[in-house]
C-alpha positions in Angstrom: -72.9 47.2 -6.3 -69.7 47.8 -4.3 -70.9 48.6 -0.8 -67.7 49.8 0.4 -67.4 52.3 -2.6 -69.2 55.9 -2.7 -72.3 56.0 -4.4 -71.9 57.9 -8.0 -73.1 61.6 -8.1 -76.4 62.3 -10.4 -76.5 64.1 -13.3 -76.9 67.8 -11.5 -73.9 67.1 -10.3 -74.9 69.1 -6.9 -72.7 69.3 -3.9 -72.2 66.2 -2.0 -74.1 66.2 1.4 -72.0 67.5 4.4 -69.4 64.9 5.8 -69.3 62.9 2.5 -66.2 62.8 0.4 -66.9 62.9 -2.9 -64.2 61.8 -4.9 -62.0 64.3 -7.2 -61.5 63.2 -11.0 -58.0 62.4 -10.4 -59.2 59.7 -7.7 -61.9 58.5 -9.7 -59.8 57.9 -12.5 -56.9 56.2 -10.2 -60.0 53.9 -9.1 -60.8 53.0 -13.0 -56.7 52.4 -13.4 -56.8 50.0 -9.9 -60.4 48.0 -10.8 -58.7 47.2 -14.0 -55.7 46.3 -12.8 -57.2 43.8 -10.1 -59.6 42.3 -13.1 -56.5 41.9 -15.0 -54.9 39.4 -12.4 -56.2 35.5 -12.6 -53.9 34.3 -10.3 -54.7 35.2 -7.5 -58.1 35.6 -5.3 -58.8 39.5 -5.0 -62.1 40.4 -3.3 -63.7 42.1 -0.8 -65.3 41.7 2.5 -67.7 43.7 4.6 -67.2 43.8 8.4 -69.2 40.9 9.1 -67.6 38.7 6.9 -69.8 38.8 3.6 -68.8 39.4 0.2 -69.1 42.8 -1.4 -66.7 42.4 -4.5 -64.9 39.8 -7.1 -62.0 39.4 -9.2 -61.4 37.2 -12.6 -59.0 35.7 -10.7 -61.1 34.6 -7.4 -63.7 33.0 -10.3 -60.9 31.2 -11.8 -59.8 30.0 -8.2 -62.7 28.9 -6.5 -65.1 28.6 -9.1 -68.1 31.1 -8.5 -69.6 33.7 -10.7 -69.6 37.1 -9.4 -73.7 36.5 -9.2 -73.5 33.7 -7.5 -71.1 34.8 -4.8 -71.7 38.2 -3.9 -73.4 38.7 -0.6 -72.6 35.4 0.6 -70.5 35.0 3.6 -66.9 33.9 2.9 -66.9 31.4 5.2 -68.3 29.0 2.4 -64.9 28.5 1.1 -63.7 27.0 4.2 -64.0 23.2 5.1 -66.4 21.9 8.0 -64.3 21.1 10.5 -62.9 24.9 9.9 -66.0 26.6 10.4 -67.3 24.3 13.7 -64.1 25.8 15.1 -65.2 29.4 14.5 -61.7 29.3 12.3 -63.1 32.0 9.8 -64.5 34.6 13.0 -61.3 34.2 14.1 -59.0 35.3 11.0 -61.3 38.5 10.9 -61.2 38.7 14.2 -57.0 38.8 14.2 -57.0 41.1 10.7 -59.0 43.4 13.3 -56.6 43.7 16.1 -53.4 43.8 14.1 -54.4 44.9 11.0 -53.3 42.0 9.0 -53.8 38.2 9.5 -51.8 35.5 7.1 -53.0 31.4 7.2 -52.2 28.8 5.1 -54.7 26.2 4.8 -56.9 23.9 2.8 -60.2 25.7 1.3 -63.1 24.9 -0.5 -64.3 25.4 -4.3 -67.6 25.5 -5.8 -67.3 21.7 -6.7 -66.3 20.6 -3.5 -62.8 19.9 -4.3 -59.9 21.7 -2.2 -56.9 23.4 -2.6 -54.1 24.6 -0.6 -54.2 28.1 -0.3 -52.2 30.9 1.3 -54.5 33.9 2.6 -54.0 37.4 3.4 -56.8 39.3 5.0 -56.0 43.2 5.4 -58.5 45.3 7.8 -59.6 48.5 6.0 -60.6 51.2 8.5 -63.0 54.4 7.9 -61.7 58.0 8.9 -63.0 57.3 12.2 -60.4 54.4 12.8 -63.6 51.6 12.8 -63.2 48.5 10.6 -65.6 49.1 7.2 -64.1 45.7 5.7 -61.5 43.6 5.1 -59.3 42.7 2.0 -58.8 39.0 1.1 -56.4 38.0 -1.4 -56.0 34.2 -1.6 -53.5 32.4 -3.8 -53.5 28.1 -5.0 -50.1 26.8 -3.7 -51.3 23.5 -4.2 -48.7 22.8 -6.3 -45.8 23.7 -4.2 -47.0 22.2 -1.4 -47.1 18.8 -3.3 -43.7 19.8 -4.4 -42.6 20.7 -0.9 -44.4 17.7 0.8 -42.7 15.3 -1.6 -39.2 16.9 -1.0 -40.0 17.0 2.5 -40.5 13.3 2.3 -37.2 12.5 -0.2 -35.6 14.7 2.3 -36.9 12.4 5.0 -36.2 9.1 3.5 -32.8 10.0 2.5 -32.2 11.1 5.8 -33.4 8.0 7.5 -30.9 6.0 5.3 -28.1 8.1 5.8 -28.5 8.0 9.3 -29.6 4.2 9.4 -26.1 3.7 7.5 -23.3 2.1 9.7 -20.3 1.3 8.0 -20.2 4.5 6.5 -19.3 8.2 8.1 -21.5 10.2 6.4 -22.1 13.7 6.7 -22.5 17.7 5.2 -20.1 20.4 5.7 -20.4 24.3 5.2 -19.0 26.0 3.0 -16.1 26.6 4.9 -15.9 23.1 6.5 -17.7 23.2 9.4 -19.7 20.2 10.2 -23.7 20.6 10.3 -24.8 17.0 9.9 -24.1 14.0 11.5 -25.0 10.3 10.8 -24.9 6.9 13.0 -21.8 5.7 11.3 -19.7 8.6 11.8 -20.7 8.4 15.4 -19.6 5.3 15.4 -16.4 5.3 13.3 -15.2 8.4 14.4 -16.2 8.5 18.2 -18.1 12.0 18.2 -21.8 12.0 19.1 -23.9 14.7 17.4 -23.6 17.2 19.8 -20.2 16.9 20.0 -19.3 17.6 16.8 -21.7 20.0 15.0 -20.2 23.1 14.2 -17.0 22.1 14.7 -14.2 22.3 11.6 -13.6 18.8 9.6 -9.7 19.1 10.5 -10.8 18.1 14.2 -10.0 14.6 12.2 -7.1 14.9 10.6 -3.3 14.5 12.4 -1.5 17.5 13.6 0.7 17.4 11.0 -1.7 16.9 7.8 -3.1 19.9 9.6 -0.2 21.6 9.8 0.5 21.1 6.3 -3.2 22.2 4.5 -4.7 18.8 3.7 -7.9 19.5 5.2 -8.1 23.1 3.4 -6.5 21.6 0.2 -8.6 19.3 -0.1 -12.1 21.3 0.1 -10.6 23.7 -2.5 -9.9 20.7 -5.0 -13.6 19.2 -4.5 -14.5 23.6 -4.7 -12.4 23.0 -8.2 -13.3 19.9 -9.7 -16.1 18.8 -7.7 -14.8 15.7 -6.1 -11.5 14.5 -4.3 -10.5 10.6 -3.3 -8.4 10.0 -0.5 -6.8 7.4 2.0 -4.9 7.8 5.2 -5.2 8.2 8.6 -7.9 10.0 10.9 -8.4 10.6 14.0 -11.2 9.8 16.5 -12.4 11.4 19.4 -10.4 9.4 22.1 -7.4 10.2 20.1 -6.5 6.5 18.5 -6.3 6.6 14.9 -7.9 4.5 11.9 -6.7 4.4 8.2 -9.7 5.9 6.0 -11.0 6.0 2.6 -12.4 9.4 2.2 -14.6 11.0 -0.5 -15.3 15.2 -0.5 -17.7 16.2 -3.0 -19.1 19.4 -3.3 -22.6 20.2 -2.9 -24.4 23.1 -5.7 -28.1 24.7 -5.3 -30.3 25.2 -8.6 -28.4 28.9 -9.1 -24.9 27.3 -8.6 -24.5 28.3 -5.1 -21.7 26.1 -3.3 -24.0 25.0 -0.2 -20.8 22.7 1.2 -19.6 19.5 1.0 -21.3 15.8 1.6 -18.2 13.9 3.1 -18.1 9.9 3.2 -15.5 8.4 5.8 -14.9 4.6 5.8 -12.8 2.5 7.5 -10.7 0.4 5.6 -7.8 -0.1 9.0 -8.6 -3.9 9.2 -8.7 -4.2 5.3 -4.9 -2.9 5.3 -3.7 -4.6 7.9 -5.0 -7.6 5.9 -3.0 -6.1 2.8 0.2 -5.3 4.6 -0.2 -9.0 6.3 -0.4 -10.2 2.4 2.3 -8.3 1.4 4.5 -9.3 4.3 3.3 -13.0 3.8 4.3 -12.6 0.1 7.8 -10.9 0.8 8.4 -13.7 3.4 7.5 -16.6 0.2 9.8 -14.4 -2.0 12.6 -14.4 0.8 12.3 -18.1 2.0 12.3 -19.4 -1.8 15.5 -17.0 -2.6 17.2 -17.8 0.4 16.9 -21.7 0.0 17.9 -21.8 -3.7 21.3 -19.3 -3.0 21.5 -22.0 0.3 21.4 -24.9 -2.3 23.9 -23.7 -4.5 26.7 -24.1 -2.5 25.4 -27.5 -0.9 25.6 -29.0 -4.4 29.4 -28.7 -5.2 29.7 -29.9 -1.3 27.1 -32.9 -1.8 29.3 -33.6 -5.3 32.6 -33.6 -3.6 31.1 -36.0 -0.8 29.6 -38.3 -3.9 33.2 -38.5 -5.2 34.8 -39.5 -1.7 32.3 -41.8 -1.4 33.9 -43.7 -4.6 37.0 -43.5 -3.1 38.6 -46.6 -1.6 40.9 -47.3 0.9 40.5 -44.1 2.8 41.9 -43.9 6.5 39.0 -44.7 9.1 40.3 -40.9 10.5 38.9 -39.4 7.0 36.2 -42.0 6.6 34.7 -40.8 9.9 35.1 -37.1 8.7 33.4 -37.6 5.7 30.6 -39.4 6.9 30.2 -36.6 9.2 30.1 -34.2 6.7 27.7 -36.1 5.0 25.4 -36.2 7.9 25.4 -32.5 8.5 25.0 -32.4 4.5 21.5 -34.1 4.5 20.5 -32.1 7.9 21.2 -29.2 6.1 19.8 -30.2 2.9 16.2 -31.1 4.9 16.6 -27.9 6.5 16.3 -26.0 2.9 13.4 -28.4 1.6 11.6 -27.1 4.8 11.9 -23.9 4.0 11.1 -24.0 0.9 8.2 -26.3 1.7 6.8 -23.6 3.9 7.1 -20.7 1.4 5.3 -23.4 -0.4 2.2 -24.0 2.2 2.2 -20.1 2.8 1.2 -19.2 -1.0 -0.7 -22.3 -1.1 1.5 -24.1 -3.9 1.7 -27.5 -2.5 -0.2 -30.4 -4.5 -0.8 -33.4 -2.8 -0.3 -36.4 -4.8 -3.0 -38.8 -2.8 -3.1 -42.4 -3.1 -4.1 -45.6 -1.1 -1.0 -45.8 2.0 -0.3 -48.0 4.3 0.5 -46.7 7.9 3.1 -49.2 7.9 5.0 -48.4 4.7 5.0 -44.4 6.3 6.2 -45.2 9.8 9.2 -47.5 8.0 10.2 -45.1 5.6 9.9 -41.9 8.1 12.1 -44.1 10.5 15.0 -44.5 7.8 14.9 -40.6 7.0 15.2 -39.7 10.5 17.9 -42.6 11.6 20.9 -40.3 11.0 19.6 -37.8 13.5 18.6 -41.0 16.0 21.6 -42.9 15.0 23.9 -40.0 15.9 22.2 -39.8 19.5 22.4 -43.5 19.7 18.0 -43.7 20.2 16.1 -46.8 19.7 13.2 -45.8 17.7 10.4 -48.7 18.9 7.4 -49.4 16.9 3.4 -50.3 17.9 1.4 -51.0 15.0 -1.6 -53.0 14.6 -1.7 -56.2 13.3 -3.8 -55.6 10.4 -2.7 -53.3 7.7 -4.1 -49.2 8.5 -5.2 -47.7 5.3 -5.1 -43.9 4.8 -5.7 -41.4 1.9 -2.7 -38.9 1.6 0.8 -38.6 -0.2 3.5 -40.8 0.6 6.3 -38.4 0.1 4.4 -36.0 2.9 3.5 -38.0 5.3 6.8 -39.2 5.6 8.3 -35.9 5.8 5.9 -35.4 8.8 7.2 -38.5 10.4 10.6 -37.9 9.8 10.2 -34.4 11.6 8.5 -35.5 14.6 10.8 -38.0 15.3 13.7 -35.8 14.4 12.0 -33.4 17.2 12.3 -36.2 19.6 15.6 -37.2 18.6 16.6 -33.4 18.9 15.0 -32.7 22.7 15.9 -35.8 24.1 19.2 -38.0 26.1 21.7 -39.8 24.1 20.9 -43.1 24.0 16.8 -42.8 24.8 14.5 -44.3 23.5 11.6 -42.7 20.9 8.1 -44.9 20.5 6.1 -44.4 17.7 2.4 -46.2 18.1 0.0 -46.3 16.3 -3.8 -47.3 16.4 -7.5 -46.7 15.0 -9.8 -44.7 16.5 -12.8 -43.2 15.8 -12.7 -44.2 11.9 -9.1 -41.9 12.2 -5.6 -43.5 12.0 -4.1 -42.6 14.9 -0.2 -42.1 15.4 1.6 -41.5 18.2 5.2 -40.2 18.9 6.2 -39.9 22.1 9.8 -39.1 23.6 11.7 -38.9 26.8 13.1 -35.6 26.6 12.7 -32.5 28.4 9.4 -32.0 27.8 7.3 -28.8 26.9 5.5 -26.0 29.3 1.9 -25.8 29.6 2.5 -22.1 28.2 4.7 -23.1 25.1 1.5 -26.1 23.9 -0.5 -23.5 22.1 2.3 -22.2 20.2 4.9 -24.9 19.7 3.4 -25.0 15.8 4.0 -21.6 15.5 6.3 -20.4 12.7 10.3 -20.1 13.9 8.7 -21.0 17.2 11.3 -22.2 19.8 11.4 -23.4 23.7 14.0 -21.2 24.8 14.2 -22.8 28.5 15.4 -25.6 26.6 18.4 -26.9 28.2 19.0 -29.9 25.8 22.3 -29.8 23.8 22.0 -28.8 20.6 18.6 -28.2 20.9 18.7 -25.0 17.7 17.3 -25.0 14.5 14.6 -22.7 12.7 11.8 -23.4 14.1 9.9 -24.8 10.5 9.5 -28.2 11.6 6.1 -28.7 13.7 4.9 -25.8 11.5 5.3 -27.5 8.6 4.1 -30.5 10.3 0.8 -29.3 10.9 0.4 -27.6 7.9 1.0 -30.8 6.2 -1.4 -32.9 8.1 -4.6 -30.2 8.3 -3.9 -30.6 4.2 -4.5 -34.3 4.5 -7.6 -33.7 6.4 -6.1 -34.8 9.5 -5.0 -32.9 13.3 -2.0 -32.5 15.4 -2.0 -32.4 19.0 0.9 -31.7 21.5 1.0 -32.9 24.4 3.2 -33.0 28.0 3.0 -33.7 31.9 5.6 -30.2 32.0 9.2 -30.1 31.9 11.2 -32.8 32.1 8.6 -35.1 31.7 8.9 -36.3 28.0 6.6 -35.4 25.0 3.8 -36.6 23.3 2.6 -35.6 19.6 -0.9 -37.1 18.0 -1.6 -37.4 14.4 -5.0 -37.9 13.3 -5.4 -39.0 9.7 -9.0 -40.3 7.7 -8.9 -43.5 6.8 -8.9 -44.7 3.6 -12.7 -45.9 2.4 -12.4 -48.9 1.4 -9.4 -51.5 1.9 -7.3 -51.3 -1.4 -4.0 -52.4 -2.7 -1.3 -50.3 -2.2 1.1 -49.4 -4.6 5.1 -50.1 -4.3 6.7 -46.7 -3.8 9.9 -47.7 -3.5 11.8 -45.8 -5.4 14.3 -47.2 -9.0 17.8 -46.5 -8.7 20.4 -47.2 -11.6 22.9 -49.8 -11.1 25.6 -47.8 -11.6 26.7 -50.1 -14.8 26.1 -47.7 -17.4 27.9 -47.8 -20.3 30.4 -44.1 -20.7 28.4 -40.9 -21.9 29.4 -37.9 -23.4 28.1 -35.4 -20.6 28.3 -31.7 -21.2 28.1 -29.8 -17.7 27.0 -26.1 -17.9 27.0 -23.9 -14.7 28.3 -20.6 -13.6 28.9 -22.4 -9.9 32.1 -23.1 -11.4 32.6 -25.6 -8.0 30.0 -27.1 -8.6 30.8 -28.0 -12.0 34.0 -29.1 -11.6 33.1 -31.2 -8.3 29.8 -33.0 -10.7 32.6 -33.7 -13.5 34.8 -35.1 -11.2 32.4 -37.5 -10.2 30.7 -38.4 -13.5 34.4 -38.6 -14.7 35.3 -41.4 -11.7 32.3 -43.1 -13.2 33.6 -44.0 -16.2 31.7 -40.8 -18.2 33.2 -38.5 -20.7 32.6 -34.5 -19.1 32.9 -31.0 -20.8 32.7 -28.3 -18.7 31.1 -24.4 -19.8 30.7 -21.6 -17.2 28.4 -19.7 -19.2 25.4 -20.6 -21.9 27.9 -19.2 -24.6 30.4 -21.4 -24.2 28.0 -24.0 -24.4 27.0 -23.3 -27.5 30.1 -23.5 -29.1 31.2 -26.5 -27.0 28.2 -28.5 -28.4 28.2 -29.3 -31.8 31.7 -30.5 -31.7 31.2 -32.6 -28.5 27.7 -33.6 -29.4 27.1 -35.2 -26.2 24.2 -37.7 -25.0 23.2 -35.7 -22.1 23.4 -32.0 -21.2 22.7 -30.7 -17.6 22.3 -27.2 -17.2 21.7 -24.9 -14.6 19.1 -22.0 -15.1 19.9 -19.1 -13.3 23.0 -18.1 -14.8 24.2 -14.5 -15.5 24.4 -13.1 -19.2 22.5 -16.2 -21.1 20.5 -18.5 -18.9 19.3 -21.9 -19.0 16.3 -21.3 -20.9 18.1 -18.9 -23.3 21.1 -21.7 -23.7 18.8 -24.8 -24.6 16.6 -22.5 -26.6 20.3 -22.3 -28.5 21.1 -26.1 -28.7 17.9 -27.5 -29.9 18.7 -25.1 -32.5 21.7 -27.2 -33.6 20.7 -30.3 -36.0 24.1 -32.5 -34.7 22.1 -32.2 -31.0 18.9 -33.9 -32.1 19.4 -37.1 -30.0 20.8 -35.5 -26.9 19.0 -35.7 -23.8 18.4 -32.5 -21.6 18.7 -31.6 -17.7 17.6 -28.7 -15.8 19.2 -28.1 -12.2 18.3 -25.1 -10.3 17.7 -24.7 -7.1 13.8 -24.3 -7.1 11.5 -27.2 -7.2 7.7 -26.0 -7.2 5.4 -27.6 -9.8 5.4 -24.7 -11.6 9.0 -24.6 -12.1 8.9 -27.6 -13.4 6.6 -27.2 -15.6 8.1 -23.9 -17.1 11.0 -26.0 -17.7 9.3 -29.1 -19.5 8.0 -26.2 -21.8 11.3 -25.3 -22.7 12.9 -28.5 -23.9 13.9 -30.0 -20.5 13.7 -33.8 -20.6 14.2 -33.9 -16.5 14.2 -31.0 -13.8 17.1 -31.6 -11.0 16.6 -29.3 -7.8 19.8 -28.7 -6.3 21.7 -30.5 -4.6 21.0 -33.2 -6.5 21.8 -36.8 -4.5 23.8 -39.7 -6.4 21.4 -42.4 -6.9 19.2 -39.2 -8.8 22.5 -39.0 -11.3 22.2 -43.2 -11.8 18.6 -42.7 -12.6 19.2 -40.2 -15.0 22.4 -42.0 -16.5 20.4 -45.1 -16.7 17.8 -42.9 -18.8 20.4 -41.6 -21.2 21.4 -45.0 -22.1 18.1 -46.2 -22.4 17.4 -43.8 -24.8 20.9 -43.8 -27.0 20.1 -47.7 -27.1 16.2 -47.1 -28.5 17.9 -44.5 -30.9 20.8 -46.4 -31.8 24.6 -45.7 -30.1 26.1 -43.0 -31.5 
């Protein structure tokens, strides 16, 4: 029986006692219509309570919950579906006790079934009140949200751990936005990229980090409504921080939905990329710098060949005046300086892009020092310097190139010859040390400042106080020097007591492993007594064809000239000669388009081919051995290089018969 409801009235239906209120037939049928309508529910709890706490009525739904028949459970104090630790704390006297004084009382919490198991429940208790305003009972209504609090408790926690790795995240700004761009989180890495600490910067507008003028001009605003558009937007330039210095970022906007399509903002990610594009622009300077020293010594060479071919033919001639002697050995000298000059360039392009191959072998230290000596005597001879030598007695055995160690030697000592008196004198020791070879070349000149030692290797580095005559040049030199030996393994140290006090430079190379014979590097010239060849010259430089011709033609050889690849091919099969030289870069046809041409033409079959451009990497060569070329000349190319290649021609038209 409901104890809360009115007792039913008998079958005399007589009046109900005074002060009851019987209830009319519309009530009593809205009561049917509202106990059918709370039986009807089985998801939730519906049930009531007297004002002590016990339990006076039941629902389907409260059996399905907690797991009691209405038998079992009526009269029984509702407490029972509480845990222990609840009930020592007088939790459930309290809940009534609240419901009481307010009228209400809502708790979410665990509770108890029938077989011990618990749920998570959300409770409503609702104080019901006679006409006298005292408490009669209380309404409970009691709902499982078991599930959603496992669903909420594991979000919580996905929410968590993706929180702590956002905000353990460094290298990365990341961080949400509104809807209209305000900033409402904020992680470790934008506070560190960007400057801001958290309370800084929450609820302040993204643009705060973009320029005045991308501001000015809608970016920040432009680019929300193309991530509102399409979802996502890329971008890279510059941003600012807090203390106002700026920092080149990557940038990625995308926008953030809820599960009804809401736009909730935008998760932004900032990263600095500033010291990745100085490295670029560094890259792309280092490669236009390659490009420009590798142009500018093949258009430099160009003109030095016609010069170096004019010089070849004075040299030939006889009985010249000592007056135009003299000139022309000048001009030779400043020929060759000039001519080392370009190879250094070039040389450094080379060492910049990484392009040089070392060719190591077994070298003495001697065969170096002797060889460097003669390659820097025009410089020394012209200042009238003794170069003086200290070697060991035994022979010093390194691992390197020849060719390069030489052109270190002959730089060093051409940097003494440069900073130092006329008529001085340049040592050049050498010694072993430490299993290194050690060599040593030391001047008398002016000397370098303790400031200028750290950079005197420095690229187009130069001692301005210099006061040394003639002192100029490009400043390539020591670069390339050092360059050269940290390739071999080895070290270069510079050394001086200050101005005016002379110089010393150290080379550190490994030694070799093992003693072993050395091979004869000295190089094969031609005689000169080669018998006359048919020689076809093709060039756009028309001095420099002309002034080659002129020289082969003193030698005895038979010369056709063509300024273009064209006139090369029609010059050829009528002229069939033995040896063809031709430059590359020429307008209209060039030199791979113009032998591609000849070895076309059956007459040409024995004819020897010569490249001669003004670029000299292994790679150059190697495109042109592709082509057809028999021998690459790099420009300008020296006499005793035209006797080796004459000498060739005739070797080769005597295997193949003369013809």
């Amino acid at each position: 029986m409901n104890h809360l409801d009115a007792p039913p009235a008998d079958d005399h239906d007589e009046p109900a006692p005074a002060g009851s209120a019987r209830p009319s037939p519309e009530r009593a049928t809205a009561g049917v219509d509202y106990g059918m309508l709370v039986q009807a529910i089985q998801d939730y709890a519906i049930f009531l309570l007297d004002a002590t706490g016990h339990i006076v009525s039941w629902s389907t739904g409260a059996q399905k919950l907690k797991g009691y028949t209405e038998a079992e459970i009526i009269g029984e104090h509702f407490s029972r579906f509480y845990t222990a630790e609840a009930v020592a704390r007088g939790w459930p006297a309290y809940e009534l006790q609240q419901a009481s004084l307010t009228g209400r009382f809502e708790d979410e919490g665990w509770r108890v079934r029938k077989d011990g198991t618990m749920f998570w429940s959300n409770v409503v208790i609702t104080a019901i009140r006679g006409e006298d305003g005292k408490v009669t009972g209380f309404a409970k209504i009691t709902r499982d949200l078991s599930a959603q609090r496992e669903y909420l408790e594991a979000l919580r926690q996905s929410e968590e751990r993706f929180r702590l790795l956002v905000d353990s995240v460094k290298d990365y700004a990341i961080f949400m936005l509104d809807p209209d761009g305000y900033v409402v989180s904020w992680n470790a890495g934008a506070a560190r990229i960007k400057g801001y600490s958290r309370e800084d910067i929450v609820g302040r507008h993204f643009s705060t980090f973009y320029p005045p003028e991308d501001v000015a001009a809608g970016k920040p605003a432009r680019e929300l409504a193309i991530a509102r558009q399409i979802g996502h937007v890329e971008d890279e330039g510059w941003r600012v921080r807090k203390d106002g210095t700026t920092f080149w970022a990557n940038v990625n906007i995308t926008a953030v939905y809820d599960e009804t399509d809401r736009l909730r903002g935008f998760a932004k990610v900032t990263r600095d990329l500033t010291e990745r594009r100085q490295r670029e622009e560094l890259e792309r300077s280092g490669d236009r710098m390659r490009k420009f020293l590798a142009t500018l010594a093949h258009e430099l060479r160009n003109p030095l060949a016609p010069v170096r071919n004019a010089l070849s033919v004075m040299q030939l001639e006889a009985g010249v005046s000592s007056t135009l002697a003299r000139s022309r050995d000048l001009i030779d000298r400043q020929v060759t300086h000039l001519t080392r000059l370009v190879d250094d360039l070039l040389d450094v392009g080379r060492i910049m892009s990484d392009k040089v191959e070392l060719r190591v072998t077994d070298v003495d230290l001697a065969e170096v020092v002797a060889r460097g000596i003669e390659a820097a005597r025009p410089f020394t001879d012209a200042h009238e310097q003794r170069v003086v030598v200290h070697l060991p007695r035994d022979p010093v055995v390194v691992r390197g190139d020849m060719t390069r160690l030489v052109q270190v030697l002959q730089n060093l000592l051409h940097n003494a010859s440069k900073f130092s008196p006329v008529g001085s004198r340049v040592d050049v020791q050498g010694r072993v040390e430490h299993r290194m070879a050690v060599l040593e070349v030391c001047d008398q000149g002016c000397g370098i400042p303790v400031r200028s030692l750290d950079r005197i290797f420095e690229l187009f580095a130069q001692e301005k106080d210099s006061q040394t005559a003639g002192a100029g040049g490009l400043g390539i030199g020591l670069t390339l020097c050092k360059s050269l030996v940290e390739m071999h393994g080895g070290s270069i140290l510079a050394s001086s007591e200050g101005v005016g006090c002379g110089s010393r430079f150290t080379v550190s190379l490994p030694l070799a492993a093992a003693p072993s014979a050395v091979a004869d590097h000295a190089p094969n010239t031609a005689d000169g007594d080669v018998a006359p060849l048919r020689i076809l010259l093709v060039d756009d430089n028309r001095d420099s064809a002309d002034s080659l011709a002129m020289l082969l033609e003193l030698k005895g050889h038979t010369v056709r000239i063509a300024y273009e690849g064209q006139q090369a091919l029609d010059v050829a099969p009528r002229f069939v000669p033995h040896l063809a030289v031709i430059d590359l870069a020429m307008p209209k046809m060039d030199g791979f388009a113009t032998i591609a041409g000849l070895h076309a033409m059956p007459e040409l079959g024995n004819t020897m081919y010569a490249a001669m451009t003004g670029f000299g990497h292994a790679t150059d060569r190697e495109r042109s051995r592709e082509a057809g070329f028999d021998v690459h000349l790099v420009k300008p190319v020296e006499l005793t290089l035209f006797d080796d290649l004459l000498a060739q021609v005739e070797a080769r038209r005597g295997a193949r018969g003369a013809g």
